[in-house]
C-alpha positions in Angstrom: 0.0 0.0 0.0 0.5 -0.1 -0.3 2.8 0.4 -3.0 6.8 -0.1 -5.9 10.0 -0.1 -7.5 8.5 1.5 -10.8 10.8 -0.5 -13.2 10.5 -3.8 -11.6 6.8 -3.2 -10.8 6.0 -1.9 -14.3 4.7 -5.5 -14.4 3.5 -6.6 -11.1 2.4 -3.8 -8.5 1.9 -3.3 -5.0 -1.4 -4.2 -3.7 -1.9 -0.4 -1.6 -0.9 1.3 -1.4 0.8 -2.1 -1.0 -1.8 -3.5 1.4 -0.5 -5.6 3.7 1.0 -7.4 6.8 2.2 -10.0 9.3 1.2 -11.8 11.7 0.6 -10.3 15.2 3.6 -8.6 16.6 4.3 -8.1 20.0 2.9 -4.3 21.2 5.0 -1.3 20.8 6.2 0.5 23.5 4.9 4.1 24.5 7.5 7.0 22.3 8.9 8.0 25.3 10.8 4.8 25.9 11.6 4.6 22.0 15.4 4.5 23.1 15.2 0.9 24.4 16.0 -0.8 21.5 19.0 -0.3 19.1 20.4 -1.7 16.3 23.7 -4.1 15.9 26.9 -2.0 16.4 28.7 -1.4 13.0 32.0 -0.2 12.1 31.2 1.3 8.6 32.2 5.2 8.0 30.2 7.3 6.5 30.9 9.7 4.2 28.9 12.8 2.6 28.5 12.5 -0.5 25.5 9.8 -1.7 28.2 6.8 -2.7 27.0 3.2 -3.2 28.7 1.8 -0.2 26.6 4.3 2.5 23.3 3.4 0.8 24.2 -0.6 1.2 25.3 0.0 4.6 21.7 1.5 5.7 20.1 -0.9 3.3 21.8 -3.9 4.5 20.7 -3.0 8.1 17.2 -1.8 8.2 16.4 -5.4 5.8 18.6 -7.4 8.3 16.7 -10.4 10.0 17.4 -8.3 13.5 14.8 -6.4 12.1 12.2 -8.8 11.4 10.8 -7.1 9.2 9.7 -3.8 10.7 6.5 -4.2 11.5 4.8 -1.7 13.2 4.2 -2.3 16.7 7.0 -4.5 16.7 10.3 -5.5 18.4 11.0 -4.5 14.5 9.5 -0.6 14.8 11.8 0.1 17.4 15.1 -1.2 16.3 13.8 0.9 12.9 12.9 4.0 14.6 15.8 4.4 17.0 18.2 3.1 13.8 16.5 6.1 11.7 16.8 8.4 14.3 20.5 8.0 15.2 21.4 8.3 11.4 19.9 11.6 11.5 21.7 12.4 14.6 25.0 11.2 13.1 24.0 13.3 9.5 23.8 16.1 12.5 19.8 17.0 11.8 17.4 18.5 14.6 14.8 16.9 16.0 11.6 17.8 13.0 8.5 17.6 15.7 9.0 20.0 18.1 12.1 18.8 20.8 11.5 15.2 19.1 12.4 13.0 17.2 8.8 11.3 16.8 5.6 11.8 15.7 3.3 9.3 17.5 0.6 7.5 15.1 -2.1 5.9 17.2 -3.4 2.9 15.5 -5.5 0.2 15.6 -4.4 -3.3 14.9 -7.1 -6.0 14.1 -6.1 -9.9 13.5 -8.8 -11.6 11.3 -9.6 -15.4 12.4 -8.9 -17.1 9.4 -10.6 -20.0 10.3 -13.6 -17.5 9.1 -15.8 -18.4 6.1 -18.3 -16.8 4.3 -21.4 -18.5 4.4 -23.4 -18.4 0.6 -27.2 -19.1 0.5 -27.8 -19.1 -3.2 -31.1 -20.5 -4.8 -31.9 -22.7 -1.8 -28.6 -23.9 -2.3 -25.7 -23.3 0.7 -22.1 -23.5 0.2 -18.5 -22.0 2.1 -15.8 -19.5 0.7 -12.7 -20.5 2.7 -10.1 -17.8 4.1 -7.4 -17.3 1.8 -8.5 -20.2 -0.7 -12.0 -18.4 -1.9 -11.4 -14.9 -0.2 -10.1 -12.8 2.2 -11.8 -10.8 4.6 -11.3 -8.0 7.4 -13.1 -5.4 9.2 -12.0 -1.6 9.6 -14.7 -1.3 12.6 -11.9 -2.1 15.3 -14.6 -4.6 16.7 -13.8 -8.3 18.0 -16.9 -9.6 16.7 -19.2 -8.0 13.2 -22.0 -10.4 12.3 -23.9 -10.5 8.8 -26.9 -12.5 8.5 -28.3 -13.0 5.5 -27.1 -9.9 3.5 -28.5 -9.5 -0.1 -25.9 -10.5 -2.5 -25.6 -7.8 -5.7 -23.3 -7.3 -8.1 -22.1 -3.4 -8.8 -20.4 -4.0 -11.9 -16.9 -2.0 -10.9 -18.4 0.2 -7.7 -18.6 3.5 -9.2 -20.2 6.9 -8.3 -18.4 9.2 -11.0 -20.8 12.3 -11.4 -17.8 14.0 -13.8 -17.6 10.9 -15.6 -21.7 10.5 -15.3 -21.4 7.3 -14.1 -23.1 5.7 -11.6 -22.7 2.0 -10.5 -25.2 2.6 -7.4 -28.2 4.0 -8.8 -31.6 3.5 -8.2 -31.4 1.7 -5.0 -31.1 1.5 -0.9 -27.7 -0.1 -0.4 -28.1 0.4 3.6 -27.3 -3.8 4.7 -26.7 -5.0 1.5 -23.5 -6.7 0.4 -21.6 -5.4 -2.7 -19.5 -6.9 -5.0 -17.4 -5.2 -7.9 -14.9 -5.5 -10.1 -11.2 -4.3 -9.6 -9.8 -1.4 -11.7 -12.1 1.6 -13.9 -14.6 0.5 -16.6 -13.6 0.6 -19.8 -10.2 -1.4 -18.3 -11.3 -4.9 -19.3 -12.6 -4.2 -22.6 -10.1 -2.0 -23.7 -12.4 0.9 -24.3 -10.1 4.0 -24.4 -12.9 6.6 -24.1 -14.6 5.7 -20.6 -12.8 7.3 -18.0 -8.9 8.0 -19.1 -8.3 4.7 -21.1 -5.7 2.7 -19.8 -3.9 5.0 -17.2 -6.0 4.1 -13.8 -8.3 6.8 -12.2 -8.4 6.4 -8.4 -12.3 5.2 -9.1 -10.2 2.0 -10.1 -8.1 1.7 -6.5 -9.4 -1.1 -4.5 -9.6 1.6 -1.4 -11.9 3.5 -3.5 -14.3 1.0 -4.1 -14.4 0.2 -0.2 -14.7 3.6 0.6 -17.4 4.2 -2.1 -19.7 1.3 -0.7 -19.3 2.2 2.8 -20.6 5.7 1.8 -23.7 3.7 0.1 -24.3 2.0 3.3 -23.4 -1.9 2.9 -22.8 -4.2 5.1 -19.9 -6.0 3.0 -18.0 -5.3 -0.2 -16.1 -8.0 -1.8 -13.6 -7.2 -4.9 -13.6 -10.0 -7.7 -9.8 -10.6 -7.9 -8.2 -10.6 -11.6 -4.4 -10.3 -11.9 -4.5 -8.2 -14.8 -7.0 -5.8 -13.3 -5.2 -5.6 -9.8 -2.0 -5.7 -11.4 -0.9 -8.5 -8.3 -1.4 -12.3 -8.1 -3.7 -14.0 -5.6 -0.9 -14.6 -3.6 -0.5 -11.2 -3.0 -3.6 -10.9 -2.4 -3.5 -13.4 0.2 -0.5 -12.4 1.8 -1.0 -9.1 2.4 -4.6 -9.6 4.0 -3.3 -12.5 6.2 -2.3 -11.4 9.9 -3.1 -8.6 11.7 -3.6 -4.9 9.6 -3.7 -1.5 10.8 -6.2 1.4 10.9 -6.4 5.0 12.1 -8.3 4.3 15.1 -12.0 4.9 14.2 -12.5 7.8 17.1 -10.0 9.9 14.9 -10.9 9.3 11.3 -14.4 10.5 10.9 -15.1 8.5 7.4 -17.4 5.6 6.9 -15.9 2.3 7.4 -17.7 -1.0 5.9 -18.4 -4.1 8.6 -16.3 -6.4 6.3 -14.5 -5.7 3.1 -12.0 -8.3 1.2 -11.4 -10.0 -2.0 -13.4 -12.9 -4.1 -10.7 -15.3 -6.3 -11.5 -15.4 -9.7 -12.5 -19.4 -9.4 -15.5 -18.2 -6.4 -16.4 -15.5 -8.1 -16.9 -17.1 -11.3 -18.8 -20.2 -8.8 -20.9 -17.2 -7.6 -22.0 -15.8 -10.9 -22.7 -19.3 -12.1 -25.1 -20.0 -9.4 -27.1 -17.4 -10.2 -27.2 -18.2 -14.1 -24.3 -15.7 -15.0 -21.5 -15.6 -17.1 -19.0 -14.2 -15.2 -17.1 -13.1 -18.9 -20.0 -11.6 -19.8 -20.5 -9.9 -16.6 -16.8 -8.0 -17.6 -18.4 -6.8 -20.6 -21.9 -5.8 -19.5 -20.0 -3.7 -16.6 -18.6 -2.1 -19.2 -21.8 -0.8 -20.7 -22.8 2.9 -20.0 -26.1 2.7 -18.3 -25.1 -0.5 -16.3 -27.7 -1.4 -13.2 -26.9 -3.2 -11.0 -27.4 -7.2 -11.0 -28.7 -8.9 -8.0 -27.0 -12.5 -7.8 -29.5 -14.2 -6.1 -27.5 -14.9 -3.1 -27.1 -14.4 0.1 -24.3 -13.9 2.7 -23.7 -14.4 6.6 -20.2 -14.2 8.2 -19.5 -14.4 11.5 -16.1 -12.4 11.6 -14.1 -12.5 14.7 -11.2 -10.7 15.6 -8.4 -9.7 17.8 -7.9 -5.9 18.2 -5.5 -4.1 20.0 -5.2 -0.3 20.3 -1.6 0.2 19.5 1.1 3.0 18.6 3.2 3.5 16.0 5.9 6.3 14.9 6.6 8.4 12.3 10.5 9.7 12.6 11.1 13.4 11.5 14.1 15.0 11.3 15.3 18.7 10.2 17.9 20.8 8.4 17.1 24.7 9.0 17.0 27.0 6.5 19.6 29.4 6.3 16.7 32.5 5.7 13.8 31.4 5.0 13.4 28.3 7.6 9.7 28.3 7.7 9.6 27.4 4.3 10.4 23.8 3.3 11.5 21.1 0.8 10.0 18.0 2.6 12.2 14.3 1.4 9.5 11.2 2.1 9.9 7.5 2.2 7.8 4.7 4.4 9.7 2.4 6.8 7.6 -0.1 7.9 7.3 -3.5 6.0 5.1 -7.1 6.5 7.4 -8.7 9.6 7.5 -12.1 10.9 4.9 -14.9 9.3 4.7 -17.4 11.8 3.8 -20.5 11.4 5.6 -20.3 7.6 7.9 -23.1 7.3 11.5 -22.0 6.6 12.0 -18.3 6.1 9.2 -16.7 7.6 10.7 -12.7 7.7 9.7 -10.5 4.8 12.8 -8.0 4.8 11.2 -5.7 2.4 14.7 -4.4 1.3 13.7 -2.9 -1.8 10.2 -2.0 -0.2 11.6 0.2 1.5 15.0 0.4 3.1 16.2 1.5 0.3 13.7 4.6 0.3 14.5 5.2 3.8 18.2 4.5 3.2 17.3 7.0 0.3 16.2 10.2 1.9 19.0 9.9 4.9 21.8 10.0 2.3 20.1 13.4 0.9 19.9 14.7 4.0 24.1 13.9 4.4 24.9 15.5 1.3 22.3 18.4 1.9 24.1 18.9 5.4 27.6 19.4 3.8 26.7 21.4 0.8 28.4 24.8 0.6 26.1 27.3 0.3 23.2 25.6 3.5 20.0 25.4 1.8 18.0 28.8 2.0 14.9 26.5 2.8 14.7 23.9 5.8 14.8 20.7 4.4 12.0 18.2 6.3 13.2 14.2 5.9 10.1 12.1 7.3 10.3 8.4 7.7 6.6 7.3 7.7 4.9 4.1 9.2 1.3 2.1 8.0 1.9 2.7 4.4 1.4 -1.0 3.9 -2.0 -0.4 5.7 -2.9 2.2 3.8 -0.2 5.3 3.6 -1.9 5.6 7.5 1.3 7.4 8.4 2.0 9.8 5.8 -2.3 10.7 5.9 -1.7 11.3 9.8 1.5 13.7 9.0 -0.9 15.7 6.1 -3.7 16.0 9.4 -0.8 17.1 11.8 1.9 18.6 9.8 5.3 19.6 11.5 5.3 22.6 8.2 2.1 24.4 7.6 0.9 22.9 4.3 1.7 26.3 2.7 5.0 26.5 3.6 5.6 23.3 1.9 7.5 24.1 -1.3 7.0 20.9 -2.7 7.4 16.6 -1.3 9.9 14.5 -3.1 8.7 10.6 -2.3 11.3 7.8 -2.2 9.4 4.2 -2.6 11.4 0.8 -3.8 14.1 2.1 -5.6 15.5 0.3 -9.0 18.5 -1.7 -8.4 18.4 -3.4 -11.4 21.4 -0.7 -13.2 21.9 2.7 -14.8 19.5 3.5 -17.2 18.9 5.5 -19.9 15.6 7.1 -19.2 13.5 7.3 -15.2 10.0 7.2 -14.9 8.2 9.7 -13.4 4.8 8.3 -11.7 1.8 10.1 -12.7 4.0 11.9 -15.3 2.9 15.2 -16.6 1.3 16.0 -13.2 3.3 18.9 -11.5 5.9 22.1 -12.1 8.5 19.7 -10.0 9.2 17.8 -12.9 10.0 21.4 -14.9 13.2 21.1 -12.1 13.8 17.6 -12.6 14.1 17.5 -16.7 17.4 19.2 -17.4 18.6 17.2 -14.4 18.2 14.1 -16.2 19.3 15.6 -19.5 22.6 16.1 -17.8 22.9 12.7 -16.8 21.6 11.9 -20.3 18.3 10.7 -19.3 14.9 11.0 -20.5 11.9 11.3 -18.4 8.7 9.7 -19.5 5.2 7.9 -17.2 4.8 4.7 -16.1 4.5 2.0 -18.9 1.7 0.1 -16.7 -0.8 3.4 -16.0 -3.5 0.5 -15.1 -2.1 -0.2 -12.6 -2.7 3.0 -10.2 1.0 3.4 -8.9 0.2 7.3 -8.0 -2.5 6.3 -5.9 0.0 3.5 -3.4 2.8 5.5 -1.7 2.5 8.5 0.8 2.9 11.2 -1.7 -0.7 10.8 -2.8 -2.0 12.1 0.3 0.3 15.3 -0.2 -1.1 15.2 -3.5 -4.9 15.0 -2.1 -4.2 18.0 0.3 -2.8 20.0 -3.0 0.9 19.8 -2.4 2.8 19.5 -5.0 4.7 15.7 -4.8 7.2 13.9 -6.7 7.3 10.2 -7.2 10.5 9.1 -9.8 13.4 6.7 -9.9 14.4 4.1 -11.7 14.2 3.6 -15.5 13.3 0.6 -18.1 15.7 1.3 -20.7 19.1 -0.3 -19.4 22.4 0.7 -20.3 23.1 -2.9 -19.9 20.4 -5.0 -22.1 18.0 -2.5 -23.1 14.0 -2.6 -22.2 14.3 -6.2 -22.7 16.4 -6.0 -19.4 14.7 -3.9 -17.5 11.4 -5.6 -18.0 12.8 -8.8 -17.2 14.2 -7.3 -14.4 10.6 -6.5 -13.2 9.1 -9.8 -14.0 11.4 -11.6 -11.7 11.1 -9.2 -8.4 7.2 -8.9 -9.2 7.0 -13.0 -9.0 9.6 -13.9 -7.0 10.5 -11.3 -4.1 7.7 -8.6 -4.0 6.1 -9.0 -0.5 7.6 -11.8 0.0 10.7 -13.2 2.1 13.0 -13.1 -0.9 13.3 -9.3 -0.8 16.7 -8.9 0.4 19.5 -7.2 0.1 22.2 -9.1 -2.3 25.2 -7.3 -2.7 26.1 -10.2 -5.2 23.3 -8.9 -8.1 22.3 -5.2 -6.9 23.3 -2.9 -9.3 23.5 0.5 -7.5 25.7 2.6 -9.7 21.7 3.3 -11.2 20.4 3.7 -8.0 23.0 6.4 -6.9 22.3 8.1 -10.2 18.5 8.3 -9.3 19.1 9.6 -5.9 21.5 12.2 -7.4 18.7 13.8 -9.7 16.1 13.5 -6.7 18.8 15.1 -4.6 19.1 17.8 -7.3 15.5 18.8 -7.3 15.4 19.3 -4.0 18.8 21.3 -3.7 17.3 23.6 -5.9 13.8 23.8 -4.8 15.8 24.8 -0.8 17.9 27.1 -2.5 15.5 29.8 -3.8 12.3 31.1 -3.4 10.6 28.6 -6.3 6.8 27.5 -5.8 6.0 24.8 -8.4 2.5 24.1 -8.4 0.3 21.8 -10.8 0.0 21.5 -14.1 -3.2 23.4 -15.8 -6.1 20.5 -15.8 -4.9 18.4 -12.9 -7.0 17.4 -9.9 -5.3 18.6 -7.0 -4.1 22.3 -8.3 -7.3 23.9 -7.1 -6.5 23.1 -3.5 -2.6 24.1 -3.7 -4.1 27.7 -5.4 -6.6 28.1 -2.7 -4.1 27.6 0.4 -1.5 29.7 -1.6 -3.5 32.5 -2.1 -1.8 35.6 -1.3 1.0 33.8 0.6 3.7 33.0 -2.4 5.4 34.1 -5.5 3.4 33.1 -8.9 4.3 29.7 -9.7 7.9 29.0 -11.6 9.7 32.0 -10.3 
């Protein structure tokens, strides 16, 4: 969620913003006694300048077993937290909240039974969806028990309200107790119609979150997402792994928006067995949900679930640290990247700890070289320069959506966010991809950047996919802040595209949010990787060292918030 590395996930994405997590860690100590546990002593020196042996050093730690995984709320958050925070200390930052180092993130952690099944009454006819076989199923209620007896089954075609797009999946009918089920992705996707919504590249109508969010505005009691790995851009597995084990919320209390009793996924084999049962096609169903004027279909069906749960009422940490401006310090250049990954799986025979090295130590490992090399430039940036280590974006970019609630920088003063998520280390390449490309006046900075390093810039090849909408820059992006999200590149120096693609294939089916994601110093290429932080490292540097406030592009989504805040307060856009 959460979500990845955009050459290798080109092909394969994360499921949320690369939704997902362990099994139950043990509960995280209150932030004042965050000093308790520390990582494994090292001898390496570090140096200044962003160099391939600091960024394996930091790498090589924060995806160590020690870890285990980083899990928030874990013996795993700590050593990560305190780790994070000493680097800053070392790279000689200030505390960024206040006198500390931390930003506490209360949070709610809820551990599905996965004995659970969903109970189907279908034409007289009753028959059980197994957890993690058939589906997978959770509750965002923070409750130890939700019930649904005998909830209307009906299918929504893909779960859209869209008034812009005049498009409404829900109409006509009182959804209040009924249970939904959709398709994943926008219409249009699945039939390859480039006129509904905006063809292939993904709207956020198409985002699994949406959808659950959509139908617990409507009212229902469940919503269940019919899986496809083309349409999710993720196996099953991934599916399955990420909703297995406990996952994390804003605590209800503090997040006013409507929550559904159960939400989770359908596999393609039950929901096809679904559709069948109630005299459907479920191949046809792709194509009539595809149809403008679509109503919804009721299946027939009905569903009861008794869904327990373990909750606990938990804290986790997002870690912020500082480098004041030299005159205009209340202004600021804000460097992002998400620490936490999926833990321990126990009860998984032989390597049960999913590193998440690529997912993201080496985002985290990212932004604290930056913030060495902004440290020792010669002239200090004019702007402060905010690094933020975030928690719970694998449940959701929870931490990064707390930070935008209680910034450390009024909003305004924010000059623009520059997100570091699963960098490439697949080798130098001759182009970098700029998620959601075209979006903002940030990427007017980064151009001749690249062009220096002989670069082009260009989008993501797999817009279906949704990357903008699963890492923590999104909710900068929601608020109207202007937010960068670019590394990598598919064009290698070494073997081309046909490199680069392959590259992506083999992380997306063989290490993405899975144990394998490690760091090997025996096939990482970071000479590519240093490259990409060097241009990410330039924008900023620039963007501190002026009085520059790049907004939106004309026609995109979120400049009508960033002009409304900045109204008054800051030089015309560019200059």
């Amino acid at each position: 969620m959460p979500r990845k590395l955009l050459l290798c996930l080109a092909l394969t994405a994360a499921l949320t913003a690369c939704k997902g997590e362990d099994t139950a860690p043990s509960a995280t100590a209150p932030a004042a006694d965050a000093s308790a546990a520390t990582a494994p002593a090292s001898t390496h020196t570090f140096s200044p300048e962003i160099n391939a042996a600091d960024f394996a050093e930091l790498v090589k730690t924060l995806a160590s077993d020690e870890f285990e995984g980083r899990a928030p709320g874990s013996k795993g958050e700590e050593l990560t937290v305190n780790y994070i925070r000493d680097q800053m200390q070392r790279i000689g930052l200030q505390p960024g909240n206040g006198d500390s180092w931390f930003q506490d993130v209360a949070m709610t952690e809820t551990t599905a039974d996965e004995t659970t099944s969903l109970k189907i009454d279908q034409a007289g006819k009753a028959s059980e969806l197994k957890f993690g076989t058939d589906m997978v199923v959770g509750t965002r209620t923070g409750q130890t028990e939700v019930k649904v007896d005998g909830s209307d089954i009906v299918f929504v075609g893909y779960g859209v309200d869209a008034p812009e797009q005049q498009w409404n999946d829900y109409a006509g009918q009182d959804w209040k107790g009924k249970t939904v089920v959709m398709f994943v992705n926008d219409p249009g996707f699945h039939v390859d119609d480039a006129k509904l919504f905006d063809g292939k590249r993904m709207t956020y109508y198409g985002r699994w979150t949406y959808k659950f969010e959509e139908a617990a505005r409507k009212g229902a009691a469940a919503a269940l997402i019919v899986h496809d790995t083309a349409g999710a851009s993720y196996g099953w597995d991934v599916v399955k792994n990420s909703w297995a084990g406990p996952q994390y919320d804003l605590p209800a209390k503090n997040d006013p928006e409507a929550r559904l009793p159960v939400q989770g996924w359908l596999s393609a084999d039950a929901a096809k067995a679904l559709f069948a049962g109630a005299g459907l096609d479920l191949a046809q169903a792709y194509k009539d949900a595809n149809k403008r004027g679509f109503k919804p279909v009721p299946l027939n069906a009905k569903l009861s679930v008794d869904l327990k749960s373990t909750t606990a009422e938990k804290t986790s940490r997002n870690v912020v640290g500082v480098l004041p401006g030299s005159s205009r310090a209340d202004e600021a250049v804000l460097y992002m990247a998400h620490w936490d990954h999926l833990g321990k799986h126990e009860g998984e025979a032989d390597d049960n700890i999913y590193n998440g090295a690529v997912d993201n130590a080496t985002g985290v490992a990212g932004i604290l070289e930056v913030a060495d090399a902004m440290m020792h430039q010669d002239p200090k940036p004019v702007r402060s320069a905010v690094f933020l280590a975030v928690t719970l974006e694998e449940s959701g970019l929870l931490g990064s959506k707390y930070y935008v609630a209680h910034p450390t920088f009024p909003l305004d003063k924010i000059a623009g966010v520059i997100n570091i998520d699963a960098m490439s280390v697949a080798g130098r390449a001759k182009d970098m991809t700029v998620t959601g490309f075209g979006s903002s006046e940030l990427e007017d900075i980064l151009k001749p950047l690249a062009v220096a390093q002989g670069r082009t810039l260009h989008g993501e090849s797999a817009v279906q996919s949704g990357f903008y909408f699963r890492s923590d820059h999104f909710n900068f992006a929601k608020a109207g802040v202007p937010a960068l999200y670019a590394d990598g590149g598919e064009d290698l120096l070494d073997g081309g595209v046909e490199a680069g693609r392959k590259a992506g294939e083999d992380y997306g089916r063989n290490r993405y949010h899975g144990p394998k994601d490690e760091f090997d110093a025996a096939t990482w290429k970071l000479d590519g990787t240093i490259e990409d932080l060097q241009l990410l490292h330039g924008v900023g540097k620039e963007l501190a060292a002026g009085d520059r406030w790049p907004n939106w592009y004309e026609g995109n989504p979120f400049k009508a918030a960033r002009d409304e805040m900045m109204k008054g307060k800051a030089a015309p856009a560019g200059k």
